[in-house]
FIBAVO-697115 format. One record per residue (C-alpha): x, y, z. Coordinates in steps of 0.02 Angstrom, whole numbers. Layout:
BEGIN
<zase px="X" py="Y" pz="Z"/>
...
//
This chain:
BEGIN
<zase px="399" py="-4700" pz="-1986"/>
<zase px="231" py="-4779" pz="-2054"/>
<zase px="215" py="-4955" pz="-1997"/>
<zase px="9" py="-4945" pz="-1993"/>
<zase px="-30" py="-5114" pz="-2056"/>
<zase px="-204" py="-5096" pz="-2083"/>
<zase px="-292" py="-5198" pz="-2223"/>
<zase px="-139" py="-5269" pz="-2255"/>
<zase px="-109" py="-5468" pz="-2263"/>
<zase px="42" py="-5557" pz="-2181"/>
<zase px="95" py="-5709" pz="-2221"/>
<zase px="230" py="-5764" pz="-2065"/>
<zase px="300" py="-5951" pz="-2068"/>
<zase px="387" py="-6041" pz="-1927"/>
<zase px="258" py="-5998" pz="-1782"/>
<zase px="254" py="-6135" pz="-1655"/>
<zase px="286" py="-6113" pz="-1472"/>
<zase px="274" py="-5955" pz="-1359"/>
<zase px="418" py="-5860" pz="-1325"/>
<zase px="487" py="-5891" pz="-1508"/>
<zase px="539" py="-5769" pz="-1658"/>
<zase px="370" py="-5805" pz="-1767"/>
<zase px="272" py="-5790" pz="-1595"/>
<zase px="369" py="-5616" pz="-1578"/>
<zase px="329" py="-5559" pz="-1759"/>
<zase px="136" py="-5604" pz="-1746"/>
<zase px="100" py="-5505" pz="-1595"/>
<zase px="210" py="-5339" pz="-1686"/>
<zase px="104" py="-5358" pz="-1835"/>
<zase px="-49" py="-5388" pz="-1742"/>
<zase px="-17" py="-5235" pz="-1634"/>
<zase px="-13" py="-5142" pz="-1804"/>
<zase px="-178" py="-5191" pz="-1876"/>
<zase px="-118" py="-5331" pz="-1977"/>
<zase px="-230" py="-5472" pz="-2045"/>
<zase px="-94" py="-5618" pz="-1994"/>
<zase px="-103" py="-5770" pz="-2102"/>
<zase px="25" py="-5897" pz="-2001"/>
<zase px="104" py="-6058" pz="-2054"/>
<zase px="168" py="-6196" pz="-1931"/>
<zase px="219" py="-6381" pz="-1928"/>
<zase px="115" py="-6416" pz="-1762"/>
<zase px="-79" py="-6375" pz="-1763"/>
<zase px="-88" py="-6356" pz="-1595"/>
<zase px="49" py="-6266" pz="-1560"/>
<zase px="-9" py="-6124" pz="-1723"/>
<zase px="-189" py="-6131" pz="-1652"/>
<zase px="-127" py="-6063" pz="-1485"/>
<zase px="-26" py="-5942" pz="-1524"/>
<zase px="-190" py="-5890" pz="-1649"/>
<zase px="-303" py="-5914" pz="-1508"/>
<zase px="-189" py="-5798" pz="-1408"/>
<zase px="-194" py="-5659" pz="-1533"/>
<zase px="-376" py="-5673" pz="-1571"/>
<zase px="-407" py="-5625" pz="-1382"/>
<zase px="-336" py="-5459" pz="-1444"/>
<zase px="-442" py="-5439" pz="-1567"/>
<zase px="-324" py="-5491" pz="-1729"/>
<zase px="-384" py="-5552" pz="-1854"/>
<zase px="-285" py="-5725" pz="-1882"/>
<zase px="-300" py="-5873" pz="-1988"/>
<zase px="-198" py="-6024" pz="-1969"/>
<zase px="-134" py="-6157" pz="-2088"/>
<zase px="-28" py="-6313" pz="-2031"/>
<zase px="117" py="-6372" pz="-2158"/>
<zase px="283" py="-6432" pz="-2188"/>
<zase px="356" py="-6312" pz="-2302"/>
<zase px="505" py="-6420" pz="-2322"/>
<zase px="368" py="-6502" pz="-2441"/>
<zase px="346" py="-6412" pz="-2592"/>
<zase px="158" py="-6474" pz="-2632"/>
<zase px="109" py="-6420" pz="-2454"/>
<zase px="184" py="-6258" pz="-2477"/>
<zase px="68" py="-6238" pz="-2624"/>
<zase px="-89" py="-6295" pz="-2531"/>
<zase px="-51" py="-6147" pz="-2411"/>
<zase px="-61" py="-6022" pz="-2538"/>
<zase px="-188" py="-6069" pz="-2627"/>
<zase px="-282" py="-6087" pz="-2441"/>
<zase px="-208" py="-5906" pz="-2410"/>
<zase px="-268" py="-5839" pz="-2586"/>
<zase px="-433" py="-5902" pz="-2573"/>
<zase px="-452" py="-5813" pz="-2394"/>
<zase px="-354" py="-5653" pz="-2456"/>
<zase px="-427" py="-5611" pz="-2628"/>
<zase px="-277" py="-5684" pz="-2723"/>
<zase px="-142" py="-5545" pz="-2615"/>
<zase px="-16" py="-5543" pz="-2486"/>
<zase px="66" py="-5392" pz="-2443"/>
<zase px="204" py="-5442" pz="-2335"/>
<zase px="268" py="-5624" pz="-2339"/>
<zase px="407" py="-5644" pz="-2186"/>
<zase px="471" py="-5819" pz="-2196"/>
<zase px="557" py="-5859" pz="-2023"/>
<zase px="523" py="-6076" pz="-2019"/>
<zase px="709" py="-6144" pz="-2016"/>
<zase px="797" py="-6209" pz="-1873"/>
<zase px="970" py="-6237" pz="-1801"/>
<zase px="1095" py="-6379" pz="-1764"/>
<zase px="1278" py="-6422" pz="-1741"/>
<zase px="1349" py="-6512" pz="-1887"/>
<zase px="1522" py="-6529" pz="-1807"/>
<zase px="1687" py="-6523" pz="-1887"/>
<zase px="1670" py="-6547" pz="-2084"/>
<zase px="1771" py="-6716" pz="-2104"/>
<zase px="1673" py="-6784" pz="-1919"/>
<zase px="1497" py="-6712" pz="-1996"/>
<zase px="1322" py="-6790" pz="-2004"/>
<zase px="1264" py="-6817" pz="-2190"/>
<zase px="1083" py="-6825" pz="-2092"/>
<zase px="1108" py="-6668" pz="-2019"/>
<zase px="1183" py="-6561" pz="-2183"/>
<zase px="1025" py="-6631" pz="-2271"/>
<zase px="909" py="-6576" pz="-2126"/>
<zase px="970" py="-6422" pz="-2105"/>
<zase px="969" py="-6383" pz="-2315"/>
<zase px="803" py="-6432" pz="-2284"/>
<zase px="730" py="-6383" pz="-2157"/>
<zase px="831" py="-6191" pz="-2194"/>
<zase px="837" py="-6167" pz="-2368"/>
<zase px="723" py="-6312" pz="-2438"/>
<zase px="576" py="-6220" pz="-2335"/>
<zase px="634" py="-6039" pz="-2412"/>
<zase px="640" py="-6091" pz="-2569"/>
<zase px="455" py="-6180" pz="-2577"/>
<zase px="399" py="-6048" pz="-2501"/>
<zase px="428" py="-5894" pz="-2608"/>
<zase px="396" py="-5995" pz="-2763"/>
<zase px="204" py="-6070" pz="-2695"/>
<zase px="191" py="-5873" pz="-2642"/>
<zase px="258" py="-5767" pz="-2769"/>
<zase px="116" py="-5725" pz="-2870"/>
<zase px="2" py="-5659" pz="-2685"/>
<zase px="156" py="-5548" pz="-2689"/>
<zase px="169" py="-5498" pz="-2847"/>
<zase px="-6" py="-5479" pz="-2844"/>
<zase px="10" py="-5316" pz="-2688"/>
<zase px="175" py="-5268" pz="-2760"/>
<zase px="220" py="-5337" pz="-2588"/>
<zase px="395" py="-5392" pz="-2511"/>
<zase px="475" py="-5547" pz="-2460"/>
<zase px="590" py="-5572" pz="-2287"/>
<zase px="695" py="-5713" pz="-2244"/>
<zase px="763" py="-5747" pz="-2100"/>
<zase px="987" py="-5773" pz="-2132"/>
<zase px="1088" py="-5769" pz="-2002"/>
<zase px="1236" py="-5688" pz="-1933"/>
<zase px="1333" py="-5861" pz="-2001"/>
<zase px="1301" py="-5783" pz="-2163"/>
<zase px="1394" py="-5640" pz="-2159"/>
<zase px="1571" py="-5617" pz="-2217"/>
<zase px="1695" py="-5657" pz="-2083"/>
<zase px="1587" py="-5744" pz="-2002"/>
<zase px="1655" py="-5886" pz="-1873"/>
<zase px="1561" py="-6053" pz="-1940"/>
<zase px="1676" py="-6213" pz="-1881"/>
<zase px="1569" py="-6312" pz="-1807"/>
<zase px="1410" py="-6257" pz="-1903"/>
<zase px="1447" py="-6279" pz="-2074"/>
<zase px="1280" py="-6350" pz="-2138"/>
<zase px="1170" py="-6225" pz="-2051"/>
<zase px="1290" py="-6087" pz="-2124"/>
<zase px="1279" py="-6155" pz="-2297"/>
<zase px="1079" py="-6161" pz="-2295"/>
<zase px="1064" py="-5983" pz="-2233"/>
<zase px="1197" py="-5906" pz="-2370"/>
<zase px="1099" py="-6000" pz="-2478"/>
<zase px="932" py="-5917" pz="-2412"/>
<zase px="1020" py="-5741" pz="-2447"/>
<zase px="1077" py="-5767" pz="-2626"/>
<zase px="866" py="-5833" pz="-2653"/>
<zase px="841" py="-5675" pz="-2568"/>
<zase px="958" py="-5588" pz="-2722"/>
<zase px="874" py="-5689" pz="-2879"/>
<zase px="708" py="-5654" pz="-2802"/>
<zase px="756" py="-5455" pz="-2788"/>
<zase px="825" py="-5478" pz="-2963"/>
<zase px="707" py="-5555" pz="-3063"/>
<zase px="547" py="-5479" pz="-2982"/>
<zase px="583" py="-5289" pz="-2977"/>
<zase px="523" py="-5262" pz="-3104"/>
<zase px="350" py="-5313" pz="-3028"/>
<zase px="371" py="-5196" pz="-2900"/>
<zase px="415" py="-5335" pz="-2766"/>
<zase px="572" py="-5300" pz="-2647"/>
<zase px="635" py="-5431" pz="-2554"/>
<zase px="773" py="-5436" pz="-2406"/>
<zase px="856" py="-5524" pz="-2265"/>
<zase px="888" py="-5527" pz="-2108"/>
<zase px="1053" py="-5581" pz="-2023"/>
<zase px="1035" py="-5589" pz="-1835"/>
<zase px="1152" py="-5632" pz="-1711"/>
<zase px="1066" py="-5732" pz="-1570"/>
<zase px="895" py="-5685" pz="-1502"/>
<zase px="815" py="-5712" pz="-1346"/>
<zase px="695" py="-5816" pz="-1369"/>
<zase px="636" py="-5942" pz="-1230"/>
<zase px="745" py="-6105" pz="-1323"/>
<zase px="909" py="-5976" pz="-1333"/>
<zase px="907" py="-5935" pz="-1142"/>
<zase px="893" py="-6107" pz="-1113"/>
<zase px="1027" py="-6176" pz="-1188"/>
<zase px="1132" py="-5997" pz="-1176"/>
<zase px="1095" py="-5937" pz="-1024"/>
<zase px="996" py="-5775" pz="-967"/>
<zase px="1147" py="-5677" pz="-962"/>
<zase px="1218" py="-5694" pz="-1157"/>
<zase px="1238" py="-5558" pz="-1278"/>
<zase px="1052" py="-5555" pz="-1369"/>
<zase px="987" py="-5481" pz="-1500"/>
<zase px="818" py="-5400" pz="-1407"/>
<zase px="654" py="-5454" pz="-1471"/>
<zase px="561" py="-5273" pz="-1470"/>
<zase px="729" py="-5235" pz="-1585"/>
<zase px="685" py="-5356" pz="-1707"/>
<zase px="512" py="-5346" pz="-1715"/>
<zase px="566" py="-5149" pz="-1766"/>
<zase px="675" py="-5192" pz="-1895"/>
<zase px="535" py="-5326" pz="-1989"/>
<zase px="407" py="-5190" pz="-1969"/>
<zase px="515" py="-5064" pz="-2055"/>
<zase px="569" py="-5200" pz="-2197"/>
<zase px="378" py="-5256" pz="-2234"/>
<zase px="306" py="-5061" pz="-2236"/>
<zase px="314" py="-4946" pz="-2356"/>
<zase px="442" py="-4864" pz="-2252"/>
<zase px="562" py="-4966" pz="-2333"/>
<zase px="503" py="-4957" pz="-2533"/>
<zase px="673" py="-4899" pz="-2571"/>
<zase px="764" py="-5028" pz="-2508"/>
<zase px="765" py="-5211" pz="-2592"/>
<zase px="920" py="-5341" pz="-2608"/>
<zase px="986" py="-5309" pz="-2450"/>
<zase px="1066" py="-5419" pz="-2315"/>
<zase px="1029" py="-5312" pz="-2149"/>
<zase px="1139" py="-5364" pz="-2008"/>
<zase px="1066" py="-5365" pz="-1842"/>
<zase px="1130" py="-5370" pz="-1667"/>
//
């Protein structure tokens, strides 16, 4: 399998802290040859983890946002496409987050809201501030689900956060739709829980995770031309 990512552009949201899925995913496509473009809320937090990479010789650029905020989300592509000759090859959006809403009829309207935001709100601004980089490299388009997602799936407890990622996958399906026929694929994942540093805390080291070097394969193979046949998709993971 060819995942040699060499003079090609990532675009990865939702790096922050060590030990985290977009800290994961940076290192994987660094370790490829990738020219990492990374989006994060906190500026110090992004400029480590770029700082970090940079020691390995990536090449890394860095641009702080809230993609919850549609306007910002355009200021990072345009940033982006003035620093990547208007293309992105591979655009992996992972920012989102998780949180209990609690039974439905006991729920937090502040927490639906913030998890539609945060979740799908982010996705959606996103893919439609990036589109046209993609477009541009007949490129693909990730998103980050969730297991929640998936048919059968046990959600009491979680409704909002299971709403926002179903929504995430049916973007995932218009964007597929409407944008083959630009030669752009786009797919998503649906993990169960990985171990990252914030899961074994509240988990425990000895819960059933979804391993990070497993991940980081499966995002590799979805972003490389590996994968050209495959668009649409909802890939279960874990």
């Amino acid at each position: 399998m060819n995942t040699d990512f060499k003079g090609k552009v990532i675009v990865l949201s939702g790096v922050g802290r060590a030990g985290q899925v977009g800290d994961f995913l940076a290192r994987a496509f660094a370790d490829q040859g990738g020219t990492l473009q990374l989006l994060g809320r906190n500026r110090a937090e992004l400029d480590a983890r770029a700082e970090e990479l940079r020691a390995s010789h990536a090449s890394v650029e860095t641009h702080a946002c809230d993609l919850s905020d549609a306007r910002a989300a355009e200021d990072a592509a345009r940033a982006v496409a003035a620093q990547t000759d208007g293309r992105v090859d591979a655009l992996v959006h992972v920012a989102g987050g998780f949180a209990l809403s609690g039974p439905l009829a006991e729920s937090s309207v502040d927490v639906w809201q913030q998890q539609l935001s945060i979740n799908l709100g982010t996705a959606f601004a996103t893919t439609r501030a990036f589109l046209p980089l993609v477009r541009a490299a007949k490129g693909c388009v990730l998103y980050f689900a969730s297991a929640a997602a998936l048919p059968g799936a046990d959600v009491g407890g979680l409704s909002a956060y299971a709403v926002a990622k179903t929504g995430v996958v049916t973007l995932m399906r218009a964007v597929a739709a409407e944008e083959a026929r630009n030669g752009l694929r786009a797919n998503a994942l649906a993990p169960a829980a990985i171990r990252t540093a914030s899961n074994v805390a509240s988990m425990g080291p000895n819960a059933r995770y979804v391993e990070p070097a497993a991940l980081c394969d499966v995002v590799l193979f979805l972003a490389s031309p590996a994968s050209r046949a495959v668009s649409g998709q909802v890939i279960a993971v874990g």
